[in-house]
Short mmCIF file of the C-alpha atoms (twelve columns), coordinates in Angstrom:
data_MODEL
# 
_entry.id   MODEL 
# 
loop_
_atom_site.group_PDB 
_atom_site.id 
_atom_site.type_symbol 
_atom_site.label_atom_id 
_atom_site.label_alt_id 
_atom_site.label_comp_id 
_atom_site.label_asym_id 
_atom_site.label_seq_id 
_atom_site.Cartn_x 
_atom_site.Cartn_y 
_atom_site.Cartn_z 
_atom_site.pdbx_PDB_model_num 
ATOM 1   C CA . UNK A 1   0.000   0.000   0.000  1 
ATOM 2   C CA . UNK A 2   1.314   3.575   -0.757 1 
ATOM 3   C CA . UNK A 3   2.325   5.700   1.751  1 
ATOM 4   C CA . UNK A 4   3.237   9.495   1.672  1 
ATOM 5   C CA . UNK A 5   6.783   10.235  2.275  1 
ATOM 6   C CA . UNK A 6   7.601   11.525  5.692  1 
ATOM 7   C CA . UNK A 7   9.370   14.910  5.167  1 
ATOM 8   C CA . UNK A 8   12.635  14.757  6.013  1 
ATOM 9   C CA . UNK A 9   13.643  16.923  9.394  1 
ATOM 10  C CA . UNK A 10  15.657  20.146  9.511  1 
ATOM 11  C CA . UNK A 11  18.423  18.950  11.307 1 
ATOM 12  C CA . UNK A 12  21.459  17.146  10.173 1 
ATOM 13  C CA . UNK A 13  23.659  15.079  12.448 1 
ATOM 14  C CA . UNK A 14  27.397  16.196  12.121 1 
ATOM 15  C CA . UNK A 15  28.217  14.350  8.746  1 
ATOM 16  C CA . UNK A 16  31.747  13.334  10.707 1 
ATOM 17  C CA . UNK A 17  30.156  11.903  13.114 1 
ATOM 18  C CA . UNK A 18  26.615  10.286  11.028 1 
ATOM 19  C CA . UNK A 19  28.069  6.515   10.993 1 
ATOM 20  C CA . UNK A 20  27.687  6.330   14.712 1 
ATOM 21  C CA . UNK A 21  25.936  3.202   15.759 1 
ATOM 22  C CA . UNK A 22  22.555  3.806   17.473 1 
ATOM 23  C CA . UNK A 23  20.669  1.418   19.378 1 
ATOM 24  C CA . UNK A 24  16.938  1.864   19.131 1 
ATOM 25  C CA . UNK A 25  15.266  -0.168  21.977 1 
ATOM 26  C CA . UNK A 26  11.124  -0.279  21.488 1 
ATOM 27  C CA . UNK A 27  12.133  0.137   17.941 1 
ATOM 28  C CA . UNK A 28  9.256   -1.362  16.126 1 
ATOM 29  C CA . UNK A 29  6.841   1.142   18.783 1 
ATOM 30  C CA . UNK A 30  5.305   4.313   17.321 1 
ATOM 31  C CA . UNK A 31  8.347   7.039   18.256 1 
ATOM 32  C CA . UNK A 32  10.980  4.413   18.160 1 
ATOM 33  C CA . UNK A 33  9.892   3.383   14.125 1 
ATOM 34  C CA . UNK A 34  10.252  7.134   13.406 1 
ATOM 35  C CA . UNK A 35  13.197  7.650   15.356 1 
ATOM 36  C CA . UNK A 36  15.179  4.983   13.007 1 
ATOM 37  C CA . UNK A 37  13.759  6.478   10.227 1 
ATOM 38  C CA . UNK A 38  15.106  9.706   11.106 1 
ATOM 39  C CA . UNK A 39  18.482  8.145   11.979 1 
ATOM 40  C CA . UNK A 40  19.196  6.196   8.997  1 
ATOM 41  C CA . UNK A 41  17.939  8.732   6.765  1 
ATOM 42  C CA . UNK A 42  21.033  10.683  8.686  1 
ATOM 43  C CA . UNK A 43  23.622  8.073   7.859  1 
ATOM 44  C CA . UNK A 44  23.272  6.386   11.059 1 
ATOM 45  C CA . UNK A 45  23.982  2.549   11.364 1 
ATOM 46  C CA . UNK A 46  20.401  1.491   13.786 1 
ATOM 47  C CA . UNK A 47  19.911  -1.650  15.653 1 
ATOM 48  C CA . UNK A 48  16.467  -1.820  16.693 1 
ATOM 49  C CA . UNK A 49  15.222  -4.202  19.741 1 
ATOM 50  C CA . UNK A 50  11.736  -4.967  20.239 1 
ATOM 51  C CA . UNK A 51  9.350   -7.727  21.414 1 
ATOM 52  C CA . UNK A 52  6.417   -6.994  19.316 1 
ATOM 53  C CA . UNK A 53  4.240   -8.303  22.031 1 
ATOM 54  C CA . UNK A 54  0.724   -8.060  22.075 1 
ATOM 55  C CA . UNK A 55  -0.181  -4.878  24.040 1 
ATOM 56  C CA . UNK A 56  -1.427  -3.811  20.773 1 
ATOM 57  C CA . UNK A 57  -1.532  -5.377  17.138 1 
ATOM 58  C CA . UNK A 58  2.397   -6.853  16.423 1 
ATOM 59  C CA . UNK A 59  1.157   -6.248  12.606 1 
ATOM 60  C CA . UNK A 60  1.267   -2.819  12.949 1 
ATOM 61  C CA . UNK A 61  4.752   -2.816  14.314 1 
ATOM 62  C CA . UNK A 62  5.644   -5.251  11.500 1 
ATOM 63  C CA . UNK A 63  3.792   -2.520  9.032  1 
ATOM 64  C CA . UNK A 64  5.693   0.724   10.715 1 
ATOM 65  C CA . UNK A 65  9.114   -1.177  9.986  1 
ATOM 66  C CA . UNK A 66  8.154   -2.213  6.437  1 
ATOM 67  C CA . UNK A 67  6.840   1.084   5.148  1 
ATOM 68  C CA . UNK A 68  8.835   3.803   7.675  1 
ATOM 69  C CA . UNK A 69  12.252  1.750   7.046  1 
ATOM 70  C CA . UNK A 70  11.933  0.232   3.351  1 
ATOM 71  C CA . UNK A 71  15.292  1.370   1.612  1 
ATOM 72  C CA . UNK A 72  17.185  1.632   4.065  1 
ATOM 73  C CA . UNK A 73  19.475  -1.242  6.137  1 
ATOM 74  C CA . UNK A 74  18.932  -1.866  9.881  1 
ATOM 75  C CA . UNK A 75  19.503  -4.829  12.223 1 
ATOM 76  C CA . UNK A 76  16.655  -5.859  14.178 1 
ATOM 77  C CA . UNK A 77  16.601  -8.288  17.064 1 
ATOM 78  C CA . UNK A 78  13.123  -9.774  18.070 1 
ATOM 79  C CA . UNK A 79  14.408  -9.737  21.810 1 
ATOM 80  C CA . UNK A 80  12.487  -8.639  25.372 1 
ATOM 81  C CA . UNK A 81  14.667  -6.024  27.553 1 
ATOM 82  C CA . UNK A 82  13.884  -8.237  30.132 1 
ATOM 83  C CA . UNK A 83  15.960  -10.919 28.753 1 
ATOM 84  C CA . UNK A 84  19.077  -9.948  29.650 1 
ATOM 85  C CA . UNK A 85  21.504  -12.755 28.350 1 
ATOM 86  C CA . UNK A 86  20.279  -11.979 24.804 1 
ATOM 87  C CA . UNK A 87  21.000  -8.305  25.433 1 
ATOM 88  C CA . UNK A 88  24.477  -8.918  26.597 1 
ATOM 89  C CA . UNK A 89  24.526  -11.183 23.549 1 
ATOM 90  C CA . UNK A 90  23.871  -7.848  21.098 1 
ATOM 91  C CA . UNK A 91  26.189  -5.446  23.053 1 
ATOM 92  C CA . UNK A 92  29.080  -7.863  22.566 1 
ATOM 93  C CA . UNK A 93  28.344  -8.575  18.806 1 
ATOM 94  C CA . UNK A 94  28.266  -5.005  18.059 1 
ATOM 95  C CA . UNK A 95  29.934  -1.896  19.210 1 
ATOM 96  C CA . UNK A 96  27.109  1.047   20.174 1 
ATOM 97  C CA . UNK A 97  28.070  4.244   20.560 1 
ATOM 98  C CA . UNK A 98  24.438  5.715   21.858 1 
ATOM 99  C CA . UNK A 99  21.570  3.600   23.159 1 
ATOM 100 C CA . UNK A 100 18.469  5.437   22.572 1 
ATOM 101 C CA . UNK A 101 15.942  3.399   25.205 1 
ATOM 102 C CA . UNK A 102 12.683  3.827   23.752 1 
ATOM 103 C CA . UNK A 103 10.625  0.601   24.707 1 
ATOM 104 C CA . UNK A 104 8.579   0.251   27.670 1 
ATOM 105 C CA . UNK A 105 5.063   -1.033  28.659 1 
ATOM 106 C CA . UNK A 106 2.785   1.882   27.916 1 
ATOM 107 C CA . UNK A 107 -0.386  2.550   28.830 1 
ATOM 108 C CA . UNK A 108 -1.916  4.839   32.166 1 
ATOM 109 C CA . UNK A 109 -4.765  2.896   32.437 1 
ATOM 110 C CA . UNK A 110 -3.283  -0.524  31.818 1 
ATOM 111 C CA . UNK A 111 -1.137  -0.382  34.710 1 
ATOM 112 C CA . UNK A 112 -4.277  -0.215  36.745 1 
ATOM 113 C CA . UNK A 113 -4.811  -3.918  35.323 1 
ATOM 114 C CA . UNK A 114 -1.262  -5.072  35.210 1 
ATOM 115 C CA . UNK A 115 1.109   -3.575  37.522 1 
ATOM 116 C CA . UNK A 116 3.029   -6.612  37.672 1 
ATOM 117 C CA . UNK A 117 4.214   -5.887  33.481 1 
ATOM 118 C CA . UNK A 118 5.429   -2.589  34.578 1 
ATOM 119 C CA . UNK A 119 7.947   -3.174  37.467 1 
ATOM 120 C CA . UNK A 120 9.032   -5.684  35.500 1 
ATOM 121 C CA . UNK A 121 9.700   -3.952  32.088 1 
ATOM 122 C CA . UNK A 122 9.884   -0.467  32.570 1 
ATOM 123 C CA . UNK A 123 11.855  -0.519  35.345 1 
ATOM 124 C CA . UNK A 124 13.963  -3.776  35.249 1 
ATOM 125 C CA . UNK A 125 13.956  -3.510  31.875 1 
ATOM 126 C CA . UNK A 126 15.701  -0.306  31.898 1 
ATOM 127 C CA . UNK A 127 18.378  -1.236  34.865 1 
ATOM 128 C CA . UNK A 128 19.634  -3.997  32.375 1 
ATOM 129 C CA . UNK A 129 19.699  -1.775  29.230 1 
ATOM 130 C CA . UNK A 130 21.792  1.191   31.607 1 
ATOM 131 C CA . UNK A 131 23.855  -1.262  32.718 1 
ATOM 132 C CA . UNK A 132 25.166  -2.507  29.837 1 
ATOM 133 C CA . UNK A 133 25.766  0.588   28.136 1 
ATOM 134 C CA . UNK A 134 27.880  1.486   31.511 1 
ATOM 135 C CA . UNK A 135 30.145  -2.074  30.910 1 
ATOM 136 C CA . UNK A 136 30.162  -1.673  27.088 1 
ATOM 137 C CA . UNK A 137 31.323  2.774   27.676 1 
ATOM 138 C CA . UNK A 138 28.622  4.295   25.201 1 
ATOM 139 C CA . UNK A 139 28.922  7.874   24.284 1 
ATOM 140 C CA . UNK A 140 25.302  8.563   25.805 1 
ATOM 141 C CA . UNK A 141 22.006  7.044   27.354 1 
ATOM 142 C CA . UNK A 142 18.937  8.973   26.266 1 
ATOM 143 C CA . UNK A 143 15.840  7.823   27.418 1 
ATOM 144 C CA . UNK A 144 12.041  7.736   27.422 1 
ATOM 145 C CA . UNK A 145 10.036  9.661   30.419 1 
ATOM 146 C CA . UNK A 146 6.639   10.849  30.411 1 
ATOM 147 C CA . UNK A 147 4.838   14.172  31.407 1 
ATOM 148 C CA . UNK A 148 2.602   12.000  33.552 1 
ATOM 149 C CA . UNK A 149 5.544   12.091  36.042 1 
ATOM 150 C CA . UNK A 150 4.176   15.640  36.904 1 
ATOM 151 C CA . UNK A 151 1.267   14.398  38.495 1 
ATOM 152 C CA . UNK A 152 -2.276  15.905  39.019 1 
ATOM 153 C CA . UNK A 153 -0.982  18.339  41.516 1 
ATOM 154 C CA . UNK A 154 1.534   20.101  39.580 1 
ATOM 155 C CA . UNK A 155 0.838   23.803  37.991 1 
ATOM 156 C CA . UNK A 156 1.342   24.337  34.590 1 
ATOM 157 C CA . UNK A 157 2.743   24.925  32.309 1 
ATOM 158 C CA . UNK A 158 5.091   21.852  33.878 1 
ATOM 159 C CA . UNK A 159 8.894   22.658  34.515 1 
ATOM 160 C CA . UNK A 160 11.625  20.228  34.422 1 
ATOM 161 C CA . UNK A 161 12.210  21.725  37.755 1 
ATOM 162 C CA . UNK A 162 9.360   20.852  39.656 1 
ATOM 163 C CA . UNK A 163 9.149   17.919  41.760 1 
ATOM 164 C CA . UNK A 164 7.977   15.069  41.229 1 
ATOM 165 C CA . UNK A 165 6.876   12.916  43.510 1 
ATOM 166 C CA . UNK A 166 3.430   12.647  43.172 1 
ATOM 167 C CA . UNK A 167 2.147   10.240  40.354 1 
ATOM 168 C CA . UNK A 168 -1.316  9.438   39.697 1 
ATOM 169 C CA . UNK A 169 -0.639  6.258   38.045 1 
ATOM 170 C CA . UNK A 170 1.499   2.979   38.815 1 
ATOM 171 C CA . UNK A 171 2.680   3.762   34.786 1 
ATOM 172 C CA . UNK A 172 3.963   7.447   35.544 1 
ATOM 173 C CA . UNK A 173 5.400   6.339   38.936 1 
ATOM 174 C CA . UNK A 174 8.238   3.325   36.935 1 
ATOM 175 C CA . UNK A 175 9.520   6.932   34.641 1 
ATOM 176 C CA . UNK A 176 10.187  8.276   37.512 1 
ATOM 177 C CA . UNK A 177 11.911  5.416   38.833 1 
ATOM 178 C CA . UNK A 178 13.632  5.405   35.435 1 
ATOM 179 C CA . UNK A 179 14.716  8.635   36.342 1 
ATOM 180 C CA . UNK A 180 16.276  8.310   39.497 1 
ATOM 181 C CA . UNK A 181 18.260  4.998   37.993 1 
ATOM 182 C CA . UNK A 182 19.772  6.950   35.164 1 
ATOM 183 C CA . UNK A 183 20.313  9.796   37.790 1 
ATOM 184 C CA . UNK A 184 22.245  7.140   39.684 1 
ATOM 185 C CA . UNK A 185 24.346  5.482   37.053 1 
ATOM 186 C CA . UNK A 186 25.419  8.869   35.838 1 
ATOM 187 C CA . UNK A 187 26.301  9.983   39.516 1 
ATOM 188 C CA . UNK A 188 28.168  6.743   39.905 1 
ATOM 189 C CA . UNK A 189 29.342  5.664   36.710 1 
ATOM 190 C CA . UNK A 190 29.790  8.682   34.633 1 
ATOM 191 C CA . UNK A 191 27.491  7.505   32.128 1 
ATOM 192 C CA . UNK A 192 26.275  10.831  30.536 1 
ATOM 193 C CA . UNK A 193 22.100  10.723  30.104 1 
ATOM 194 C CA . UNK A 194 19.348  12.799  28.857 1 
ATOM 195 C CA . UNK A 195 15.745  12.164  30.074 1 
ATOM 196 C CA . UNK A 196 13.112  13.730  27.615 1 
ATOM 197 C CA . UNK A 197 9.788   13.844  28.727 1 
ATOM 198 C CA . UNK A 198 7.173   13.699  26.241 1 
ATOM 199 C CA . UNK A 199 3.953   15.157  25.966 1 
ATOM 200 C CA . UNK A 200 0.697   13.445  23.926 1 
ATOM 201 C CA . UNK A 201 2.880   12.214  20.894 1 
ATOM 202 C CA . UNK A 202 0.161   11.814  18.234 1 
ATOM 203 C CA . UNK A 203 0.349   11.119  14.516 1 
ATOM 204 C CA . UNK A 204 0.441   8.798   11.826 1 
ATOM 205 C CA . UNK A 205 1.364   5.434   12.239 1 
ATOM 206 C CA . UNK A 206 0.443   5.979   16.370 1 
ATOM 207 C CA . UNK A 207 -0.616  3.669   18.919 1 
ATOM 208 C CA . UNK A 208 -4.281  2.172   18.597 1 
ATOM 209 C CA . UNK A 209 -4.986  2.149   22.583 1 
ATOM 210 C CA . UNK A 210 -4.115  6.005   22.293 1 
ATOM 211 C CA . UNK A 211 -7.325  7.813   22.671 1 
ATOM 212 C CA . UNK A 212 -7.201  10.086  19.185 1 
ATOM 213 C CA . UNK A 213 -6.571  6.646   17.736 1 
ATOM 214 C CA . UNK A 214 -9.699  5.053   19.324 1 
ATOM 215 C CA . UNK A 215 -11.894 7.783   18.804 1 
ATOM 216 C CA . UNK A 216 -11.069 7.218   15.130 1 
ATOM 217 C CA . UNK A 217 -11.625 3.632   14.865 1 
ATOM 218 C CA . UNK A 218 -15.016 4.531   16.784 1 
ATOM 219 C CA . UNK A 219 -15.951 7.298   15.235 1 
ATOM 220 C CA . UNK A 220 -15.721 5.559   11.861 1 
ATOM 221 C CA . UNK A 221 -17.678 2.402   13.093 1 
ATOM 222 C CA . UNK A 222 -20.658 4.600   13.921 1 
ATOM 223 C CA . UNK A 223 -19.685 3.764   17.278 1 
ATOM 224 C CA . UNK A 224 -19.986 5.949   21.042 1 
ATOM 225 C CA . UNK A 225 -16.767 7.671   22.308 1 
ATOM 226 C CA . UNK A 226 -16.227 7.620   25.848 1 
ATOM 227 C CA . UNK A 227 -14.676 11.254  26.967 1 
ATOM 228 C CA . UNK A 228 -13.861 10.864  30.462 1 
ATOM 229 C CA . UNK A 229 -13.962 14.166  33.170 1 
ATOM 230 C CA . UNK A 230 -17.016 15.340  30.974 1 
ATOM 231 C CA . UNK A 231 -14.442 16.613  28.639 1 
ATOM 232 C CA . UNK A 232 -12.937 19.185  30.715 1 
ATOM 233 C CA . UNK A 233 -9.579  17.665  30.353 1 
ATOM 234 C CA . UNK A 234 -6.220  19.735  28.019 1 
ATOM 235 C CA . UNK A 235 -3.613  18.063  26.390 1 
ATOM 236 C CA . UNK A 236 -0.390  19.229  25.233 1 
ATOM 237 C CA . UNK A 237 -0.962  17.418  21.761 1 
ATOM 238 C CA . UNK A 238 2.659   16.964  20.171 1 
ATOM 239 C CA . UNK A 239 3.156   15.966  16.847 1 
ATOM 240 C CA . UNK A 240 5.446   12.879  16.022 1 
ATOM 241 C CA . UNK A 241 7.637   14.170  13.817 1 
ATOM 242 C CA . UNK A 242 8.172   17.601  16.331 1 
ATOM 243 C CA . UNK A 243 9.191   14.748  18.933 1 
ATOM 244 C CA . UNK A 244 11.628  12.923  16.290 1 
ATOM 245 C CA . UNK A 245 13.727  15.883  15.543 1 
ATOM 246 C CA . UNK A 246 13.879  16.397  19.461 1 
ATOM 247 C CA . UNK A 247 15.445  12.903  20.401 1 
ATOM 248 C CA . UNK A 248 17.784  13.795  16.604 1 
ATOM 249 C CA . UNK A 249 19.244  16.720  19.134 1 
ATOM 250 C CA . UNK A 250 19.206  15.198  21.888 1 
ATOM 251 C CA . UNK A 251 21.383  12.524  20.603 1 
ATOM 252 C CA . UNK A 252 23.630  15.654  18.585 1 
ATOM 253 C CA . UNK A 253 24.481  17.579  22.116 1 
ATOM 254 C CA . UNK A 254 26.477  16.770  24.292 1 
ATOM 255 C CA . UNK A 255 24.872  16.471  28.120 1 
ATOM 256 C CA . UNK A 256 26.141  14.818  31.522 1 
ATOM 257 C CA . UNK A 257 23.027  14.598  32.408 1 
ATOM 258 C CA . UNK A 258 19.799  16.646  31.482 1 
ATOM 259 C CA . UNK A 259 16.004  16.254  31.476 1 
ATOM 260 C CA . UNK A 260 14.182  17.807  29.102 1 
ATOM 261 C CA . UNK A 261 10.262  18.239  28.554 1 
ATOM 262 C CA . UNK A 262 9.517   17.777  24.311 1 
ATOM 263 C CA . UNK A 263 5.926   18.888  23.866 1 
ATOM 264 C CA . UNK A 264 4.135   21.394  22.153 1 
ATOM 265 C CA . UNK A 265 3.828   23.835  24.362 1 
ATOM 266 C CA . UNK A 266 0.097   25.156  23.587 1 
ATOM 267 C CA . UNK A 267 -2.333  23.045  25.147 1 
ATOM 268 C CA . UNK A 268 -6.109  22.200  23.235 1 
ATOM 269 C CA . UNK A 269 -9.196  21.306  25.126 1 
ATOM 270 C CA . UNK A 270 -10.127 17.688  24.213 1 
ATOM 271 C CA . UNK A 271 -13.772 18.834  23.022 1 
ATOM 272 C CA . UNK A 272 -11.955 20.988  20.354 1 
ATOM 273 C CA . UNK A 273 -9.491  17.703  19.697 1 
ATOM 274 C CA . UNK A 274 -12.388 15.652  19.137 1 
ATOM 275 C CA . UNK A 275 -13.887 18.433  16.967 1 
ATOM 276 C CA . UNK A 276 -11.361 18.441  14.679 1 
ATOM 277 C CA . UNK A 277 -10.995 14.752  14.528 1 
ATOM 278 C CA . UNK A 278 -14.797 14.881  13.656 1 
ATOM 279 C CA . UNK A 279 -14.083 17.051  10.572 1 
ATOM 280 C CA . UNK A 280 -11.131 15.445  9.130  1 
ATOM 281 C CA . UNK A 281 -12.881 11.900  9.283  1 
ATOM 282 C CA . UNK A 282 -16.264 13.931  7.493  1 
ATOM 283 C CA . UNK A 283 -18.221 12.105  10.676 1 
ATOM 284 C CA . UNK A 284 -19.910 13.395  13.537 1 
ATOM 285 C CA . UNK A 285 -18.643 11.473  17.398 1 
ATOM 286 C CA . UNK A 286 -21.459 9.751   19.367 1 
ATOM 287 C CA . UNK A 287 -19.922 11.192  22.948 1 
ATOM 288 C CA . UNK A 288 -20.373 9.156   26.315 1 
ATOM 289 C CA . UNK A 289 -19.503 11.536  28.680 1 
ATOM 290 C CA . UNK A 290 -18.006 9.698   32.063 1 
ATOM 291 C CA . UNK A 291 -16.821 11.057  35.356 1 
ATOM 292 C CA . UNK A 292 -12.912 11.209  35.753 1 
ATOM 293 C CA . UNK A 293 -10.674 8.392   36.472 1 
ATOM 294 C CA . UNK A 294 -8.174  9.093   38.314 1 
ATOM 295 C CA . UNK A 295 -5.178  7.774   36.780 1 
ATOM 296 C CA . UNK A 296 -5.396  10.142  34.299 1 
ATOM 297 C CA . UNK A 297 -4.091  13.304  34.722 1 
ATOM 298 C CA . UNK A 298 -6.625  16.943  33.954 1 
ATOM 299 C CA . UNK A 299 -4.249  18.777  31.784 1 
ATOM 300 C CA . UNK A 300 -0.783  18.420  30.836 1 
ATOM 301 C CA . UNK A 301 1.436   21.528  28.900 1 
ATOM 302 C CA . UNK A 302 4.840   21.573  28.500 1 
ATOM 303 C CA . UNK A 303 7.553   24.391  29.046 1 
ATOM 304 C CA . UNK A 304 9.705   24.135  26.764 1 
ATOM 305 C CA . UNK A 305 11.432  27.330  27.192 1 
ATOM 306 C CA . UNK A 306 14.940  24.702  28.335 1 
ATOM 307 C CA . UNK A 307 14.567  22.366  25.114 1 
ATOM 308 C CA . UNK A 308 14.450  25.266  23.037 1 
ATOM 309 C CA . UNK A 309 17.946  26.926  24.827 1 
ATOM 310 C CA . UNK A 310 19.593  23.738  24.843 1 
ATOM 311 C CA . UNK A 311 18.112  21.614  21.724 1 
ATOM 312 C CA . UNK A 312 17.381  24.615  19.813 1 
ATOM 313 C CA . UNK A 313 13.811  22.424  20.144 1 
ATOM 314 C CA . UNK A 314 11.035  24.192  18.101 1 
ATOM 315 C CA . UNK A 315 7.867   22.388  17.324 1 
ATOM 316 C CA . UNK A 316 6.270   22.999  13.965 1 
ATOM 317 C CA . UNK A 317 3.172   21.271  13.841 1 
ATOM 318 C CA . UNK A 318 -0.269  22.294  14.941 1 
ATOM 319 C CA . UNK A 319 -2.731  20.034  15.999 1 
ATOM 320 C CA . UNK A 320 -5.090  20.703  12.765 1 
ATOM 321 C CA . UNK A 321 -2.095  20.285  10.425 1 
ATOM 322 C CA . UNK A 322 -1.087  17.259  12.661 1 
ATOM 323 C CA . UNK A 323 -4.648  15.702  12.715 1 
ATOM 324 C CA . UNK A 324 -5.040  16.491  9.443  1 
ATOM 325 C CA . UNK A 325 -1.839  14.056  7.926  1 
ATOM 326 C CA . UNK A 326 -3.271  11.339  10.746 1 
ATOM 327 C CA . UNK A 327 -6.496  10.828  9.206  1 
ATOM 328 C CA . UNK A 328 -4.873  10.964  5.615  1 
ATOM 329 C CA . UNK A 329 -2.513  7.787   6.874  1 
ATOM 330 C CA . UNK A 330 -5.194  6.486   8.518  1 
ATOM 331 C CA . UNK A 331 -7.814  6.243   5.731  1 
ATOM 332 C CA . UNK A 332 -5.160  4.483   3.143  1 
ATOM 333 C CA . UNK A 333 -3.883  2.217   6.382  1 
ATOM 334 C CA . UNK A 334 -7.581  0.765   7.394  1 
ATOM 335 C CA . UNK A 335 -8.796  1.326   3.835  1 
ATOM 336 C CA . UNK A 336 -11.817 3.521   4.894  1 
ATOM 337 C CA . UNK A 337 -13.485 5.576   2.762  1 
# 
């Protein structure tokens, strides 16, 4: 099936220093497929990790890697970060120079079903991953957090300086765990690390149990949306390819260690989300207003004032535009007409 090209980012990796060797953990996942992209359209050499479990469809993660990577030559290894013989196994086969740790069990709500997945991967998972990159000397550890780490209680727009220590979900509560081991290992080890904290990624090729991707599915099937809080709820909607040419500097600078918040930085009421949504399909949503939950988190809005200083980070895409190439993909993808 065709696909429209991606447009290829702004920045350039130093062209001396392109044939670096990046591992991509979560790889096959919905940033991690663009990251690679973006990578070895750079000149990168990309080793991608990932389980393709079940969470959501595996044949989507087969698709992303068939149609974001055709061209272009990668190694992939169908392994779990949990598995840690088989990842000693890859960092002795090749040598990395930056491990960009991507994978993890997502999912707020989820991890009011299955905690037990996300000690177990997100956290132990990413004390095997640091660890070898300490033994095997990378360059850099950059890593996956979350702006649920801010909590409910937080004001916003949310700082990088801001505490936090308050989680409203078992999910948010392992990045910050994630945190304080990368904190660690660079306080002990020397390992230099950069934490970016990412806000509402959205876009083509995205994760079904996301809720702009349900409400399409739902919207199309002529079926109810659930909008929990009564729809009083703002997100910091952040377009995919905005977060790809964040993790692109992230991996260009050179950080001990630094977290940084990668979101838009304008937040949108979900009504108007929806609303949108609703005119880019051609449909009108069946809404099912609910009461909150509390896992979830009101409103989230990053300030981004640091990631623009230090990443020269400028996000592009507005949520129309972004919306607007999402339900283009997603037409051709689920043939709907």
């Amino acid at each position: 099936m065709k696909q429209k090209k991606i447009k290829k980012t702004k920045i350039a990796l130093k062209k001396s220093r392109n044939k670096r060797t990046v591992l991509v953990t979560g790889g096959a996942g919905f940033i991690g497929s663009h990251l690679a992209k973006r990578l070895l359209e750079d000149g990168c050499r990309v080793i991608i990790i990932d389980n393709l479990n079940d969470y959501y469809s595996p044949e989507l993660k087969k698709d992303r890697l068939k149609h974001l990577l055709t061209g272009h030559n990668y190694t992939f290894y169908k392994t779990d970060i949990c598995d840690l013989p088989s990842l000693r196994g890859i960092f002795k086969k090749h040598k990395i120079d930056i491990v960009c740790h991507l994978a993890a069990q997502a999912g707020v709500r989820h991890s009011l079903i299955n905690p037990w997945i996300y000690g177990l991967t997100n956290v132990q998972g990413t004390i095997n991953l640091i660890d070898l990159a300490k033994e095997a000397k990378v360059e850099k550890f950059i890593f996956a957090s979350s702006s649920s780490v801010y909590g409910e209680k937080a004001k916003v727009p949310f700082r990088e300086s801001y505490k936090t220590d308050s989680p409203s979900s078992l999910y948010a509560a392992t990045k910050i765990a994630n945190e304080s081991i990368a904190h660690a290992y660079h306080y002990l080890h020397g390992l230099k690390i950069v934490g970016l904290r990412f806000f509402s990624v959205y876009g083509p090729w995205g994760r079904p149990d996301m809720a702009y991707y349900k409400f399409a599915n739902l919207i199309t099937q002529g079926k109810p949306i659930d909008i929990y809080n009564f729809g009083k709820m703002r997100r910091d909607f952040t377009y995919i390819d905005d977060i790809a040419e964040g993790i692109a500097a992230a991996i260009e600078k050179d950080f001990d260690y630094e977290i940084f918040n990668l979101g838009n930085s304008q937040t949108v009421e979900l009504e108007k989300f929806i609303s949108i949504l609703e005119q880019n399909l051609g449909k009108k949503a069946e809404r099912n207003y609910l009461g909150s939950n509390l896992a979830d988190i009101t409103q989230n809005w990053a300030d981004i004032s640091k990631a623009k200083k230090l990443l020269n980070f400028k996000p592009k895409t507005s949520v129309e535009e972004g919306l607007k190439k999402f339900v283009e993909w997603y037409k051709i993808y689920h043939k709907v007409k």
